[in-house]
C-alpha positions as CSV (number, residue, x, y, z in Angstrom):
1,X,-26.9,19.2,16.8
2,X,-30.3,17.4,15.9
3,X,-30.0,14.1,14.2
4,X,-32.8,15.4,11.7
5,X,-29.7,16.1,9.7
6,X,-29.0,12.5,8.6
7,X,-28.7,11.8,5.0
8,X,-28.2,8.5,2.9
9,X,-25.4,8.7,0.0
10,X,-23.6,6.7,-2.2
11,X,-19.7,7.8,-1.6
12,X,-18.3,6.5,-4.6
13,X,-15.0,4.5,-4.9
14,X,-11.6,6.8,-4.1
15,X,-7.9,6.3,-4.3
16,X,-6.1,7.6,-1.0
17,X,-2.6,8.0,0.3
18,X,-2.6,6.6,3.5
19,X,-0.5,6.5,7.0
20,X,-1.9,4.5,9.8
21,X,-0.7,4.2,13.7
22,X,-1.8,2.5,16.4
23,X,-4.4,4.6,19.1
24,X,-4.5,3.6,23.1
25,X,-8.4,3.5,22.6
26,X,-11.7,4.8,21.4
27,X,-12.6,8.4,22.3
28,X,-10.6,11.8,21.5
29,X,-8.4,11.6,24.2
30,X,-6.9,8.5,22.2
31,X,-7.5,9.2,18.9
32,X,-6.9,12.9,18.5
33,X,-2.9,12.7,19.4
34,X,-2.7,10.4,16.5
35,X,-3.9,11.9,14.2
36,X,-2.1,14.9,14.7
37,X,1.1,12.8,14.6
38,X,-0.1,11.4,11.2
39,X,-1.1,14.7,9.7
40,X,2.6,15.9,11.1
41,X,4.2,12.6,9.1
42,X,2.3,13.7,5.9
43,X,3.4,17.2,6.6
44,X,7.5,16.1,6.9
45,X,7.0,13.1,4.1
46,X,5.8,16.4,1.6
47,X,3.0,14.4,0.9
48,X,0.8,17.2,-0.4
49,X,3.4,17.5,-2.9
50,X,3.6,14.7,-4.5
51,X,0.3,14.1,-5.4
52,X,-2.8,15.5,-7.3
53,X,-5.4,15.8,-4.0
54,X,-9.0,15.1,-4.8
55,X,-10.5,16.4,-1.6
56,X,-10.2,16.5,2.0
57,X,-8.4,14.7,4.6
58,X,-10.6,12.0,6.0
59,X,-10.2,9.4,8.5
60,X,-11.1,5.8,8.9
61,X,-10.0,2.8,11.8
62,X,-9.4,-0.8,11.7
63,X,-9.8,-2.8,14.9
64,X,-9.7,-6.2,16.9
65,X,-10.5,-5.0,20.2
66,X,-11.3,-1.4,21.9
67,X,-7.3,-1.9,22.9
68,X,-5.9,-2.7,19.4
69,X,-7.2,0.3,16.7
70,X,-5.3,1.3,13.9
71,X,-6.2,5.5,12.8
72,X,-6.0,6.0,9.1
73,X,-5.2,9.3,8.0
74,X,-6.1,9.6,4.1
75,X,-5.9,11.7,1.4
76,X,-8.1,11.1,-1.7
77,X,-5.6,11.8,-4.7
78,X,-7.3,12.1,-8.4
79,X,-4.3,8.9,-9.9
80,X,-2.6,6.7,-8.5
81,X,0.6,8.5,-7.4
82,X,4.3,7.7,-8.2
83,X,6.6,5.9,-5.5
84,X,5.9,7.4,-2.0
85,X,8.1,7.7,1.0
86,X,6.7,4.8,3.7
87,X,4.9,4.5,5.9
88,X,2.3,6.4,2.9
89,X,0.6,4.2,1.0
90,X,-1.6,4.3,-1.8
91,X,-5.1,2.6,-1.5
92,X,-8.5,2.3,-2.9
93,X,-11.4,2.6,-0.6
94,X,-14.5,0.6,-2.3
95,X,-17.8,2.3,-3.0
96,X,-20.0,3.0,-0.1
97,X,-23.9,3.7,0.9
98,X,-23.5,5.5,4.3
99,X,-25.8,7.4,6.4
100,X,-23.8,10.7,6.7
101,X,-24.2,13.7,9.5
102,X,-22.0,17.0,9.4
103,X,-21.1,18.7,12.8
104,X,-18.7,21.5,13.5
105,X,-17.2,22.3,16.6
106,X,-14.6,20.6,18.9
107,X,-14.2,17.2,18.6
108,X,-15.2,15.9,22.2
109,X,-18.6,17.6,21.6
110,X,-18.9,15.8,18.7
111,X,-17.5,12.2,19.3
112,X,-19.1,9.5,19.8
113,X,-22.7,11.2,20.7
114,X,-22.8,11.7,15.9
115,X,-22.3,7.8,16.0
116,X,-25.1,6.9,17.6
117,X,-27.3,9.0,16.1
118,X,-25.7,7.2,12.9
119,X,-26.7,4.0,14.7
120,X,-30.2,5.2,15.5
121,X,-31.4,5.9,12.1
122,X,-29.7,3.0,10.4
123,X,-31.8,0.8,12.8
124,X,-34.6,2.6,12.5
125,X,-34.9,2.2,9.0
126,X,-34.7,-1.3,9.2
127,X,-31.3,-0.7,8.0
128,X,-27.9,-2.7,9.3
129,X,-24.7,-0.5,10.3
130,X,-21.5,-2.1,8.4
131,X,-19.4,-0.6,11.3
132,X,-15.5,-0.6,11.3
133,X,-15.6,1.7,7.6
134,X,-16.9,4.5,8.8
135,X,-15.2,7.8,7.5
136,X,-14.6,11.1,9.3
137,X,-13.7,13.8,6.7
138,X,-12.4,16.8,7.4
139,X,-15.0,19.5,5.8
140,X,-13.0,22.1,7.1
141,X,-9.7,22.3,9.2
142,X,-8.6,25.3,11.6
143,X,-5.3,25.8,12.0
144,X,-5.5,27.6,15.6
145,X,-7.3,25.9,17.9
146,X,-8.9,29.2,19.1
147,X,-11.2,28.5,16.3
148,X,-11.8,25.1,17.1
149,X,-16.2,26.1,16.7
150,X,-14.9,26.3,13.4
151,X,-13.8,22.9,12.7
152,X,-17.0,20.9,10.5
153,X,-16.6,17.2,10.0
154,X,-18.3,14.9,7.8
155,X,-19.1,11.3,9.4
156,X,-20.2,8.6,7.1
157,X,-20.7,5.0,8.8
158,X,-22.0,2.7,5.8
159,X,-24.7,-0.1,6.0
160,X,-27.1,-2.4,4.0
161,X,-30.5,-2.3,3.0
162,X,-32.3,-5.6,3.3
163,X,-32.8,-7.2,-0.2
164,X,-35.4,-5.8,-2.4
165,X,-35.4,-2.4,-0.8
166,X,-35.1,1.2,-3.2
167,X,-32.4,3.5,-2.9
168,X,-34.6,6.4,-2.7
């Protein structure tokens, strides 16, 4: 898809329940087994029933080094829920201004080509990426992967604006 599609939006502050493992590497070779291991641990923990959801699975990533990444799966819940079963744990993800791109389709047609169109219009902007919060949300999920052209992601990498620049 074109990178015409780029938007700028404020993704306000959310409360998630979270569970995080550890991924080989970047790419979706590496990260797609873990987050189907994660989704399977929300499944088994009955995560989806202990909590009030307040919109799609998402993903994010913490990392050191391309050998040491942590996957977060999420869950944006409307309150804080009650005790949950570890390794899920409640967070708050802060308020971000991201430049944000939706593609559908399988993921290794869509990873990481939508990051650096991300990266391109952040920089061309004048723009600077705030990389390591980006979000992948899940706009809509398949459940057979014959209709994986039917998957659509949401991928939101934040950044700043210098000082004294409009929002508009």
């Amino acid at each position: 898809m074109p990178a015409d599609d780029i938007v700028a939006k404020t993704i306000p502050a959310m409360g998630v329940v979270v569970i995080a493992g550890q991924a080989p590497g970047w790419g979706p070779e590496n990260i797609v087994p873990v987050v189907n291991r994660l989704d399977g641990q929300f499944d088994q923990l009955g995560i989806h029933d202990r909590v009030k959801e307040a919109g799609p699975l998402m993903i994010f990533y913490d990392w050191g080094s391309d050998e040491d990444i942590t996957v977060h799966l999420a869950l944006p819940v409307a309150e804080p829920p009650g005790e949950l079963p570890a390794p899920a744990e409640y967070r708050v993800l802060p308020e971000i201004e991201a430049a944000a791109a939706v593609r559908s389709g399988p993921a290794a047609s869509i990873f990481p080509m939508v990051y650096q169109d991300l990266f391109r219009w952040i920089e061309e902007r004048g723009y600077r990426a705030v990389p390591g919060r980006s979000r992948e949300v899940w706009v809509n999920v398949i459940d057979d992967i014959a209709d994986v052209a039917q998957q659509v992601f949401e991928i939101q990498l934040p950044f700043t604006r210098p000082a004294g620049t409009d929002r508009t």
